[in-house]
N, C-alpha and C positions, 0 to 999 in steps of 0.2 A: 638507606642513609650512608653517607660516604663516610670512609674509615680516614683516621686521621694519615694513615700509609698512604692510601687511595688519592688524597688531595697533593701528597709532597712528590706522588711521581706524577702527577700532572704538571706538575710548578712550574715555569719556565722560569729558568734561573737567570736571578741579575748578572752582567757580565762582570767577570774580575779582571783584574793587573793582569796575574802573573800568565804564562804561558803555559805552565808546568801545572796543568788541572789534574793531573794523576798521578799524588804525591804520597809520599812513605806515612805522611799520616792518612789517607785514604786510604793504601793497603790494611794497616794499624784497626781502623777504625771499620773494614769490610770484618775482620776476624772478631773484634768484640763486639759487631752488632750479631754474629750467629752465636757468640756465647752470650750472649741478653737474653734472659726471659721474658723482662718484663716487656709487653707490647710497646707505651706509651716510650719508653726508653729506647726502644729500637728506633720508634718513628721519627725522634729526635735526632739520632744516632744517623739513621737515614740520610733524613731532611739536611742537616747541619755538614757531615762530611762526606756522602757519598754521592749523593745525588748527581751534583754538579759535575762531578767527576765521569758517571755515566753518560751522561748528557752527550758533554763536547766528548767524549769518545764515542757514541754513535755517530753524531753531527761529524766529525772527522772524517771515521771511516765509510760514511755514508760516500759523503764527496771527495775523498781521496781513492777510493774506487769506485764512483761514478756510479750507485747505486740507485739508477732514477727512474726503472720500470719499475711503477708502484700503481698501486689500489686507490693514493691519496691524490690532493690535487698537493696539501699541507703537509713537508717535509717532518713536520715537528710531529704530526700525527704518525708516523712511520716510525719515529723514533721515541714515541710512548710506546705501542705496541711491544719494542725490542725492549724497552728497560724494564716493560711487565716481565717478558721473559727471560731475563736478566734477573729480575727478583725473583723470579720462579726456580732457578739456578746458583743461587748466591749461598745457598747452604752445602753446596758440593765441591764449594774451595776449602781446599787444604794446603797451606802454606807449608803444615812440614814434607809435599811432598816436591818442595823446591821449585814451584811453579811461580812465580811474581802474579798479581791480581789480576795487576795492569793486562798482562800476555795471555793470564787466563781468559778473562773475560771481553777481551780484544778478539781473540779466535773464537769465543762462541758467536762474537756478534757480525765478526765476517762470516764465517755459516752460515746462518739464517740470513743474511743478508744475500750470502750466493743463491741459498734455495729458494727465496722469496722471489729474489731478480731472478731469476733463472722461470720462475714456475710463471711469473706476469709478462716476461718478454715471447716465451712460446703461445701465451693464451693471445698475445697484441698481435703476434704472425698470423694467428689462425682467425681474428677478428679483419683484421687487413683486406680490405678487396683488391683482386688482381688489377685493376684500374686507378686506384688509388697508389699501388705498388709500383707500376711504373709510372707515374706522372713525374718526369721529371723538369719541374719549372714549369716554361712554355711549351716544350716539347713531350709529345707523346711518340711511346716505343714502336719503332718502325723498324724495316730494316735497308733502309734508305740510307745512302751517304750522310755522315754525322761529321759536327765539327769534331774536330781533336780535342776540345777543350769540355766540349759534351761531357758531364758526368756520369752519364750512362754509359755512352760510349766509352771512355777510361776503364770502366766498375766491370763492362762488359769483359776486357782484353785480360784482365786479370782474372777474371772469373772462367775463363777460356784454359788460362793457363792452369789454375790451381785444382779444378778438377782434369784437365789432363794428366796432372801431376799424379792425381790421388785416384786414378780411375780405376783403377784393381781394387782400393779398398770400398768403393762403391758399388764397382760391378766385379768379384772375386771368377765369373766366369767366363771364361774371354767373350762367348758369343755376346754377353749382353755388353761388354764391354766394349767388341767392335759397333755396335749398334750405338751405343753411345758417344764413342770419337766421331761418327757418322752424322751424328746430331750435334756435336762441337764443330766439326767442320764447318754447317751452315752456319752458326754463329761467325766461323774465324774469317769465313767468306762473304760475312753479310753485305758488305759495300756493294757486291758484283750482283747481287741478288735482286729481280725487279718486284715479285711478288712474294708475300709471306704472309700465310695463313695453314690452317691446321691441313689442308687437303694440299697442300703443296710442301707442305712439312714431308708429306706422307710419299706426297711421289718425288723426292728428291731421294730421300731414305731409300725407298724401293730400287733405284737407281741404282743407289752405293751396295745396298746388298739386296739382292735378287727377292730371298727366300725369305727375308724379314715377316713376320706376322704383327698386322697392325697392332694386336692387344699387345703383343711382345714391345713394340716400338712406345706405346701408349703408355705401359707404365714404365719404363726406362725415362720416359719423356720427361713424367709425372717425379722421379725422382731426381732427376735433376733441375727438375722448378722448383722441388723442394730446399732443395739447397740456394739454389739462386734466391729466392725470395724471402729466406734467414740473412742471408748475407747481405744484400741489397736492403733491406728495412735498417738492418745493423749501421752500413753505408750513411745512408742518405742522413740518419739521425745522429752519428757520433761525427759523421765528415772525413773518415778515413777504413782502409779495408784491414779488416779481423777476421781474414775467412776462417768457416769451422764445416765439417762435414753435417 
């Protein structure tokens, strides 16, 4: 049987006027629903001023930091989930220790919002197929002359550059690190390049450093797809680059 709590944090709240949904009487009213004892008074209490107030602060900060790797297809279902844990948390405000609600409970809900996006966007990289990853538009990843206007090709030259940048913090020991510029290289060269696949990967690499061992080359490889393929998913779906290691 649903509790009468249970039905007002599902509520989808009618929309108001004002702008100002997280107001001195919803602080007011967060502190004397945790000194209420009685249930049916809290639920009121809830339902009537605070409700609303969590709401459009989820819905806010949902889409003002672009929170939209999710589990739902339905936003509103994402932001029941947070105001459950929100009410699971609403007895650990204390106003005498100078905190506003509003900033409290605004930062628990970026939190779990970061470790929620954070935890659905690494499971969507790892559900990704490497074919589906680079389809970009009409064009499949070659290493063939590309327009300049190619989105791959752009995502590419930056991506060239930003782990050149960070190559030590990737590879802290030179050897793997010179093996690594060796395999940016072929990227930075790709236009000149007529064949590319993993056994010509291999004898270009050999080339540049003699004594390279394949397993050595292989997972160097393996780590910089990795980063390429976080970044490139990030790409293609937000429309601009946020490289991260």
């Amino acid at each position: 049987m649903t509790s009468i709590l249970e039905k007002s944090i599902t509520k989808v709240p009618k929309k108001k006027v004002s702008k100002n949904y997280f107001t001195q009487e919803t602080e007011d009213a967060i502190v004397l629903y945790n000194n209420t004892l009685d249930f049916e008074l809290r639920s009121q209490i809830y339902e009537e001023k605070i409700h609303y107030a969590f709401f459009k602060l989820t819905q806010n900060i949902i889409h003002t930091f672009k929170f939209y790797h999710t589990e739902v297809n339905n936003l509103e279902h994402l932001q029941h989930e947070i105001i459950v844990f929100l009410l699971s948390k609403i007895h650990l405000f204390d106003p005498r220790k100078g905190a506003k609600a509003y900033s409290y409970f605004g930062t628990i809900v970026k939190r779990w919002c970061i470790l929620y996006n954070d935890k659905n966007y690494k499971s969507k990289i790892r559900k990704v197929s490497t074919d589906e990853l680079l389809k970009d538009d009409t064009h499949s990843y070659t290493l063939e002359p590309t327009n300049s206007n190619d989105k791959l090709s752009i995502f590419m030259d930056e991506y060239v550059e930003f782990v050149s940048v960070n190559i030590y913090k990737l590879f802290p020991k030179e050897y793997d690190a010179k093996i690594a510029d060796a395999i940016l290289e072929l990227f930075r060269k790709r236009e000149s390049i007529d064949v590319f696949n993993k056994k010509a990967l291999y004898i270009y690499i050999h080339e540049m450093i003699p004594d390279a061992k394949t397993p050595k080359i292989t997972k160097i490889a393996g780590v910089l797809y990795g980063v390429f393929k976080k970044n490139y998913l990030f790409y293609l779906e937000q429309g601009y680059t946020s490289f991260q290691l």
